[in-house]
N, C-alpha and C positions, 0 to 999 in steps of 0.2 A: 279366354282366347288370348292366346299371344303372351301367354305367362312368360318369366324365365325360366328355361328348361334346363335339367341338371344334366352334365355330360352322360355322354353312354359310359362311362367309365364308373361315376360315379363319387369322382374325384377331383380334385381342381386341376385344370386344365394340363399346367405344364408341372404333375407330380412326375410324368415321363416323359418318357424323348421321345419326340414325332416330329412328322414332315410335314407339309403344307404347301397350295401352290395359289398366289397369289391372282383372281382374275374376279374382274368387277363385273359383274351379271348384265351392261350393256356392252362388252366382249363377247359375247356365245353369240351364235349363230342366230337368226333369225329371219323369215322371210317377206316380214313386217317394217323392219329398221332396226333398231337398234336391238339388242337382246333384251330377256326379260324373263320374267321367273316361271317359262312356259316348260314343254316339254326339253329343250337345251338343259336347263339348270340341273333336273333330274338326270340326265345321260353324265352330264360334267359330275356329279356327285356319284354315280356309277362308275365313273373313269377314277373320280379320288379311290375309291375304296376296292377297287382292283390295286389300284399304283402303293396300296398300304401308304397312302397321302392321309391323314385322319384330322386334317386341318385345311378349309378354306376359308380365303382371306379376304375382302371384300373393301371395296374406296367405298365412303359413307351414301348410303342409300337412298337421300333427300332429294328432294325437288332442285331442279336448276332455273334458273334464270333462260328466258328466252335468246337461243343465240346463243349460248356460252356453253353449256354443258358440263360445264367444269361442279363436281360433286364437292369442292372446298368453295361454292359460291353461290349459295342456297338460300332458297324465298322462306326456307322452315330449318328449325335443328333438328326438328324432332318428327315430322311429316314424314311418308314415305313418299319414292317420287312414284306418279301416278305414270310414267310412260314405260315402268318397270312392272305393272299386269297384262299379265299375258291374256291374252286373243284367245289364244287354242285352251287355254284353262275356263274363260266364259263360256265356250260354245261347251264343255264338258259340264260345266256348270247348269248348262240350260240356257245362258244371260245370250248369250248370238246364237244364229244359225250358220249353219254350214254357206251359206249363201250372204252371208255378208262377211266372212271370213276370206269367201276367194273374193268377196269388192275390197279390202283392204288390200291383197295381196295383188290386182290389178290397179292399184291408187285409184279405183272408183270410187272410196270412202275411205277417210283419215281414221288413224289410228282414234282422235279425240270425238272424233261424231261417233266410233264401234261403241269407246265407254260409255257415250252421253247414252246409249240404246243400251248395254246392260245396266245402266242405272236406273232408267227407269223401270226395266224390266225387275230388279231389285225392289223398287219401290212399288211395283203393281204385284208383288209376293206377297210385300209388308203390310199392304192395305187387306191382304187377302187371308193375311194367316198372322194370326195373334202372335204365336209362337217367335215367329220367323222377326216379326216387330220389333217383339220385347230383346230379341238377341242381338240386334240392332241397336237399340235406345241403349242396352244396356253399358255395349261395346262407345258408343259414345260419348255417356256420363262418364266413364273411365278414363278417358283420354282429357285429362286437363287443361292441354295445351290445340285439343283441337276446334273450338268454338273461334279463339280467337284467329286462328291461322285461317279458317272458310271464311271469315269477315275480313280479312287479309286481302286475300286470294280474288274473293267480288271483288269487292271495292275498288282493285286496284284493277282488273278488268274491265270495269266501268265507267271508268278514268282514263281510259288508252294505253293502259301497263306503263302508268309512268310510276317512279320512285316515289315513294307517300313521303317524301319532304318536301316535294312540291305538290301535294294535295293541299286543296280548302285549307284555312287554318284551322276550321272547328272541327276536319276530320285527322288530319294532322297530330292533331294534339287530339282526339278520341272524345270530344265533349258529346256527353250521352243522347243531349235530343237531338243534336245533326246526326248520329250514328243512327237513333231510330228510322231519322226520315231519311237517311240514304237506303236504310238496307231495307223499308219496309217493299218495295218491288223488288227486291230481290232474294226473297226468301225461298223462291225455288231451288235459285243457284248455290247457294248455301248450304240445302240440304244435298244436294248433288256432288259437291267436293267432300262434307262429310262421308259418305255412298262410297266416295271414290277411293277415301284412304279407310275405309273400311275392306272395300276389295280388295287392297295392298295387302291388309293388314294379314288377310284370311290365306292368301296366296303366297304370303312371305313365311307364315305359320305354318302353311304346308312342305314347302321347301323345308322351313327348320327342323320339324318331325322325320322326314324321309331322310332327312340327314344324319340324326341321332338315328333314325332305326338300323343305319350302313356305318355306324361308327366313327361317323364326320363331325366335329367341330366348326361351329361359326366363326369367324373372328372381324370384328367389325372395326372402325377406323371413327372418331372420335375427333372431329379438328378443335383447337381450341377456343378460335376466335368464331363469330359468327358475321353472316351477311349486316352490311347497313343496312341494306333493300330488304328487309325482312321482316317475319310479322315477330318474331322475337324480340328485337329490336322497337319497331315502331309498338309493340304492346306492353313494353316495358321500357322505356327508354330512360325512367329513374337509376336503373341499372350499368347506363353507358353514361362516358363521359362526351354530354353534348352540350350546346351553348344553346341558347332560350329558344334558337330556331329550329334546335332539333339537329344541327349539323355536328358531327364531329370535333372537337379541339386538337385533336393529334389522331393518327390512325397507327397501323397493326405494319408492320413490317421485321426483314435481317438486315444489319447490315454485309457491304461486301462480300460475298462468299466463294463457294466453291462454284456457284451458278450464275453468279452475277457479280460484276466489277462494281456497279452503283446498287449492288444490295436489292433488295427484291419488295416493291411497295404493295402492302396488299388492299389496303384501305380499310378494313376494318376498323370497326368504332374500338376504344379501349373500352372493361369493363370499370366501373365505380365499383373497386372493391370493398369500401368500407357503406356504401347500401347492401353489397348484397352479404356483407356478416352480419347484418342486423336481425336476418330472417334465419339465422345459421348456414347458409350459404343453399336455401330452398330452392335455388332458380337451378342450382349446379347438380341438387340432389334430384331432381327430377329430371334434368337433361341425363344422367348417366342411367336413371334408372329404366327410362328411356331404352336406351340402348342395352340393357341389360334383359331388355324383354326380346329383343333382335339377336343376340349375341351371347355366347360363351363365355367371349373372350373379348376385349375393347381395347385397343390400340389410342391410347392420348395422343394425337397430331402436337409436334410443335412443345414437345415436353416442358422445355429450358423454358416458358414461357411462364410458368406457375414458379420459376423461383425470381426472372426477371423478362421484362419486355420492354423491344425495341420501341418508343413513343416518335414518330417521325411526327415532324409539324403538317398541320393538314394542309396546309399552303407551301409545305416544299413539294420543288419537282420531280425531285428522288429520296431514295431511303438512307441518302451519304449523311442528312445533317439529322438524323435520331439521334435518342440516347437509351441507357439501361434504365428501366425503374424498378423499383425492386415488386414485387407480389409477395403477396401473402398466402405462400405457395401451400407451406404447414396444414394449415386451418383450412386451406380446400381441399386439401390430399385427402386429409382427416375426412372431412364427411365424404366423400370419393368413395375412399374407400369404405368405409362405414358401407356404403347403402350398396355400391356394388359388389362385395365381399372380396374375401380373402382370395387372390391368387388369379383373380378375373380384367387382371387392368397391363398393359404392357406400357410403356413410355417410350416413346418417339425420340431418343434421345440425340440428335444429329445437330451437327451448326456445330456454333461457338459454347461448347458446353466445359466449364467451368468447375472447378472443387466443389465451389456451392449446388453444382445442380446434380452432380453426382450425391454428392450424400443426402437433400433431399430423396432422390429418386432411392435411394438403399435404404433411408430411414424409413421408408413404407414399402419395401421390399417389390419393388416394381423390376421386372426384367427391361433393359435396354436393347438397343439394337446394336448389330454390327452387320455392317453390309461393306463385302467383298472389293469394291469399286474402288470405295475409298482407303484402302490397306496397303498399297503399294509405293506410297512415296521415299521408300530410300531409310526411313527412319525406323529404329528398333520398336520404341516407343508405341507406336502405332497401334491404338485400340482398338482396330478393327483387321490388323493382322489375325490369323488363325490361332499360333501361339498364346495371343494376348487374349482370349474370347476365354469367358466364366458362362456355368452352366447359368446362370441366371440372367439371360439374354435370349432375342431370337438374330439366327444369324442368315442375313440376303446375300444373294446374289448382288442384283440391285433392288430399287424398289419404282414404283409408279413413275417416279419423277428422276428416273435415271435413264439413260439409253437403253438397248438390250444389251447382255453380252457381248453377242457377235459385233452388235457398232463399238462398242466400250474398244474390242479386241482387238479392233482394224484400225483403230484411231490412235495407241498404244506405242510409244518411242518402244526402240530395241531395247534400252538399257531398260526396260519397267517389266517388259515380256520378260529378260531372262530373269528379273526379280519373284514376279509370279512363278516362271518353270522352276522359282528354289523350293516352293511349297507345295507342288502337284505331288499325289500320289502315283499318276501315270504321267511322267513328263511327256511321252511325246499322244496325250489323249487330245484330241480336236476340242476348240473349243464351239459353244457353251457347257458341254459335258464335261471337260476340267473343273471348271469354278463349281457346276452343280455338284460334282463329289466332293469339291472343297469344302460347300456350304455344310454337305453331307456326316463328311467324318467331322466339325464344328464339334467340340464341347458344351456348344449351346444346346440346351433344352430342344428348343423347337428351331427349325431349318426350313425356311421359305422359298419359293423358288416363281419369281413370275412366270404365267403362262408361256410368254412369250421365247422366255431361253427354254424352255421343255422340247418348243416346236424351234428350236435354234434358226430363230426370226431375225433381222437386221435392221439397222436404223429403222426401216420406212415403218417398223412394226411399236415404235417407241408411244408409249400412250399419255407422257406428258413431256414438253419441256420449259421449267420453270422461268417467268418471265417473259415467256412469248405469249401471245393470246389466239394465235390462229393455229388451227391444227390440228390442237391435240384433244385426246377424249373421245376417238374417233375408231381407234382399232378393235377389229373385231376378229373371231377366229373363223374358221371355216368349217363345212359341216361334219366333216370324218377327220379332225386333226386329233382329236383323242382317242384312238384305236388299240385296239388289245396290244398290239406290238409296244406302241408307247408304253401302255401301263404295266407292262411286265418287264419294260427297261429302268423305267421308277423303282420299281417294287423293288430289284436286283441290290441297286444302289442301297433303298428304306432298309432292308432289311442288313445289307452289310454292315451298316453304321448304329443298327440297334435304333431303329426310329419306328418300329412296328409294336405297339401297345400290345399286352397280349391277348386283346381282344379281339383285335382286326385278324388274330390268326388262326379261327376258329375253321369249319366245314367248307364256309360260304365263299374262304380264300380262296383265288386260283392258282 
């Protein structure tokens, strides 16, 4: 269950030139709250493979922090997040009734009381059918990382969801016979979060299948650093650099950027590179392989960080007084790629990216990014100009953490716009449709396009902005925004630019 699955091609990913539309699965439509891998997900992969789209793209699928939402700020690396199974997949499963399906959708019953009822329902199968048990146990001994994350997950539950640096010291630091006697009452709930990312697991595995059998590639997102607040973290903490209390000595940030004048603090723990080469770099091989069982294709968040990272002090107030330290980028590329194979990893290459992070990133043949947004400052030079784009890249619009289009377009001095109308194929084409043909005729391999410029959406449609904490992680689309009209205006473009595999152009095309 939940193997990695070889393309419908057959081939690694970007042997051709395709398209993709960038949109995180609590974006769809839903009449629960947020989206989820219910009936939405299947229509949205129906609308890709109309629109000859043979690539989507996905922000990382983990658990959030209560209150935040934010998918780069995760209680797990490797957990899926439980508010992304679908309702309407249980009741088809047998797990709800049709009648507590409409109490969810009246807020008579929470989306978490529906799961805690297919769980047990789960668990009154397992009791009842050997079979159905063993597929169960088995699916769990597999998952290496997930014993520690449901001992996580309690514990910190039963604690008032506070941060496990200020838990007990003896659970704190994981001393075995405090660990026994916290969790011995709580052995049900334990077994019920495992339950829980097993349902993930079986409904994300469905998604993946239905997607390979319509000729869609996954592409998953991969940040680099992980949560403090997390069971990664608190269950290996030899692995980060902390001080005896467990607290951080420096955290994870940029400085100044294109997004922020005082740099962007993320508070991430740094990792202790030289623990984890001791093991050959085990913690890194199993986080990617990980994602290799989700995913086609894996997006490294944050590339330039494996050849150096910004070390802010944990007691500054901003990201202004960091510095560069170098990582031992090489030696984790190496197992990286090792475990996740040839052709399967993209690099995030954005920021302050340097000689040294380029030729890392080429010395294991990683594709970069270039995203449109940033291409217009006045200068030749400019590697995310259209000119300057090598097929061994994927080439954005924007990305997550960018405006849409339309805001980017309205916010744009005159002298920048007639810099863009030098590089239109259709100068006087409206935008977000300009930049999307831009993306289009790209050089790049693969041409991404967030949801949101498809439905040429505006500011208020923006799904992050970097630095703020209120807001964002919030949009979502509507329930007929992907209609045949759309996908056969996609398709037009896919196919002009030679983005259509010649698989996707079989009977089944429209």
């Amino acid at each position: 269950m939940c193997a990695a699955a070889s393309p419908p091609t057959g081939t690694a990913p970007l042997d051709t030139r395709r398209a993709g539309v960038l949109l995180h699965p609590t974006s769809l439509p839903s009449p629960y709250g947020v989206g989820d891998l219910g009936p939405a997900a299947y229509r949205f992969v129906d609308f890709l493979a109309a629109a000859g789209c043979t690539v989507w793209q996905v922000l990382p699928l983990v658990p959030t922090h209560p209150g935040d939402g934010s998918p780069y700020n995760a209680t797990s690396a490797m957990a899926g997040n439980p508010e992304l199974v679908s309702l309407d997949e249980l009741v088809a499963q047998g797990l709800l009734t049709d009648d507590e399906l409409v109490a969810v959708a009246a807020d008579g019953l929470s989306r978490a009381e529906a799961r805690t009822k297919a769980v047990e329902r789960v668990l009154a199968r397992t009791d009842a059918d050997p079979d159905a048990r063993r597929e169960l146990q088995t699916w769990c001994a597999e998952q290496a990382w997930l014993e520690d994350y449901a001992t996580f997950v309690v514990l910190r539950r039963s604690l008032g969801n506070t941060g496990w640096s200020t838990w007990p010291k003896e659970l704190r630091d994981r001393e075995p016979e405090a660990l026994a006697q916290a969790l011995a009452p709580l052995q049900d709930e334990l077994t019920a979060v495992q339950v829980e990312q097993w349902l993930f697991a079986t409904q994300w595995d469905a998604v993946h299948r239905y997607a390979h059998d319509h000729g869609v590639l996954l592409f998953g997102d991969l940040p680099i650093f992980v949560s403090y607040d997390s069971a990664d973290v608190w269950s290996s903490p030899d692995l980060f650099l902390l001080d005896e209390e467990g607290r951080p000595t420096s955290v994870t940030g940029v400085p100044p950027d294109y997004f922020s004048a005082e740099g962007q603090r993320w508070n991430n723990p740094h990792y202790d590179w030289k623990a984890m080469a001791r093991d050959g770099f085990a913690w890194w091989r199993g986080r990617v392989a990980r994602q290799r069982e989700l995913f086609d294709l894996v997006r490294i968040d944050h590339f330039r960080g494996f050849e150096s990272s910004w070390h802010v002090p944990a007691d500054a107030p901003t990201a202004i007084d960091g510095e560069w330290v170098k990582t031992p980028g090489a030696e984790v590329l190496a197992a990286l790629v090792e475990t996740s194979g040839a052709g399967t990893l993209v690099a995030e290459d954005l920021g302050l990216i340097t000689a040294e992070v380029d030729d890392l990133r080429l010395r294991f043949g990683l594709p970069g990014m270039k995203v449109l947004h940033f291409a217009f400052d006045g200068e030749a030079d400019n590697a995310y100009l259209p000119e300057n784009h090598e097929p061994l890249s994927v080439v954005y619009t924007g990305t997550h953490d960018n405006d849409t289009t339309v805001g980017w377009w309205s916010q744009l001095d005159d002298d920048t716009r007639e810099q863009v109308a030098e590089h239109l194929a259709v100068p006087d084409e409206l935008m977000p449709w300009a930049l999307v043909r831009l993306a289009m005729a790209s050089s790049a391999q693969l041409a991404v396009v967030p949801a949101q410029d498809l439905l040429a959406l505006g500011s208020e449609s923006r799904m992050n902005t970097p630095g703020t904490a209120e807001g964002n992680w919030l949009w979502q689309t509507g329930t007929s925004d992907f209609d045949d009209d759309l996908a056969a205006r996609v398709r037009t473009l896919v196919e002009r630019y030679d983005r259509l595999p010649p698989a996707a152009t079989g009977p089944t095309a429209p």
